[in-house]
C-alpha positions in Angstrom: 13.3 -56.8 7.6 13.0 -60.6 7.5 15.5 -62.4 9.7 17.6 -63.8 6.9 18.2 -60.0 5.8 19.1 -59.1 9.5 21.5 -61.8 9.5 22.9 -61.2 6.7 23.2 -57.5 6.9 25.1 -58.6 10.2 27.3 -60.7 8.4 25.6 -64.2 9.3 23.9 -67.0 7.9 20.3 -67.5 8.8 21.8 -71.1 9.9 23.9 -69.3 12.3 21.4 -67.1 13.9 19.5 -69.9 14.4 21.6 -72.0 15.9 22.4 -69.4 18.9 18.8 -69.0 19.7 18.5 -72.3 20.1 22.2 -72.8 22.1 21.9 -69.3 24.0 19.0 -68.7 26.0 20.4 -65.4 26.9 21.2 -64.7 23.0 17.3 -65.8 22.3 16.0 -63.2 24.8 17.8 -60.2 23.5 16.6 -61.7 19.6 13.4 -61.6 21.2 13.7 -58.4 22.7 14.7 -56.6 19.8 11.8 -58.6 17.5 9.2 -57.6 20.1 10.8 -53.5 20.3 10.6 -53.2 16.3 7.2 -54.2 16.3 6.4 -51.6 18.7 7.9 -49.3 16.9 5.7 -50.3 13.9 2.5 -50.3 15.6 3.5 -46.6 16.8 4.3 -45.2 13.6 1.3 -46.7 12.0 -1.3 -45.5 14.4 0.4 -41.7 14.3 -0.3 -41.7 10.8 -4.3 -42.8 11.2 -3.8 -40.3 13.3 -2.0 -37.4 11.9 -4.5 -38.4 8.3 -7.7 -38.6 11.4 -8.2 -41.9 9.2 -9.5 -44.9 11.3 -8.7 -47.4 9.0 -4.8 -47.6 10.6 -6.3 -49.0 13.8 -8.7 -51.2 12.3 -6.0 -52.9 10.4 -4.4 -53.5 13.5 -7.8 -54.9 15.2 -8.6 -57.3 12.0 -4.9 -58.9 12.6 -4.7 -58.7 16.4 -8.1 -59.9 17.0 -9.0 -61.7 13.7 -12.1 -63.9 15.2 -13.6 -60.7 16.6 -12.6 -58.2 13.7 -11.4 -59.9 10.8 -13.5 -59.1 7.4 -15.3 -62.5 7.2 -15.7 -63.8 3.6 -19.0 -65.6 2.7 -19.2 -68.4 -0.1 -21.7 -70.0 -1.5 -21.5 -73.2 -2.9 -24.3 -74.3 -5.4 -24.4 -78.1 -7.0 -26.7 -78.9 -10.0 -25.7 -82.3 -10.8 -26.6 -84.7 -8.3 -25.5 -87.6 -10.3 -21.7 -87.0 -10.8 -19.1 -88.8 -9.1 -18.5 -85.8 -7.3 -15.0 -84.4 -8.5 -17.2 -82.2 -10.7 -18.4 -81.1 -7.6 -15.4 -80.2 -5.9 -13.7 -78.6 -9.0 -17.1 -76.4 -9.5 -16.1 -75.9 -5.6 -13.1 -75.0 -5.8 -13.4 -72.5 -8.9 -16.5 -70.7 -6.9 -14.2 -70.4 -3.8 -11.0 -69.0 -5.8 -13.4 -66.5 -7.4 -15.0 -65.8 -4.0 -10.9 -65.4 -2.9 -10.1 -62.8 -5.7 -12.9 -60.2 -5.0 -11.7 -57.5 -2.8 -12.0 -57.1 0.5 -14.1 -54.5 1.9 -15.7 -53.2 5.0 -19.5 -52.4 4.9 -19.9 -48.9 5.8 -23.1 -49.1 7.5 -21.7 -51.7 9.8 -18.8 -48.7 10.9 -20.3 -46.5 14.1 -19.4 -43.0 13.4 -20.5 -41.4 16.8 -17.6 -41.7 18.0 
């Protein structure tokens, strides 16, 4: 859950919470502790269901996040001007339409790129 849900399930304000991290190095570290030991447990439970489904996409998820310069889906746009005499804020609204377009299409992984010797 978000911090201001812990907080408040705890019977806090987020303003509160805050303020001892900040004050209470000790306090921080345990905060810390427990932030760092739920993620854990997230990243367990996700890769024993890839597993348990035999369905690699769980750890790839992880890998595009973790490591998103090495395996983040990478999004190509192209960017085509035809008027060469505008002031150019045609331009960069023609731009930025072809980018939010590019932005809506769904992500996906090319097969053939996927080594299934494994």
């Amino acid at each position: 859950m978000t911090y201001q849900a812990a907080a408040t399930q705890a019977g806090l304000s987020q303003a509160t919470v805050d303020k001892w991290r900040q004050s209470d190095d000790d306090f921080a570290q345990k905060f810390n502790e427990a932030v760092d030991y739920a993620e854990a447990v997230l990243l367990s439970e996700l890769r024993a269901q890839g597993r348990a489904r035999d369905d690699w996409r769980s750890t790839a998820w992880i890998l595009e996040r973790r490591f998103p310069d090495r395996w983040g889906l990478k999004k190509e746009i192209d960017m085509n001007v035809t008027d060469k005499k505008a002031d150019g804020q045609e331009m960069v609204l023609a731009m930025i339409a072809q980018a939010t377009e590019a932005l809506k299409a769904p992500a996906t992984i090319d097969e053939s790129e996927i080594d299934n010797d494994d």
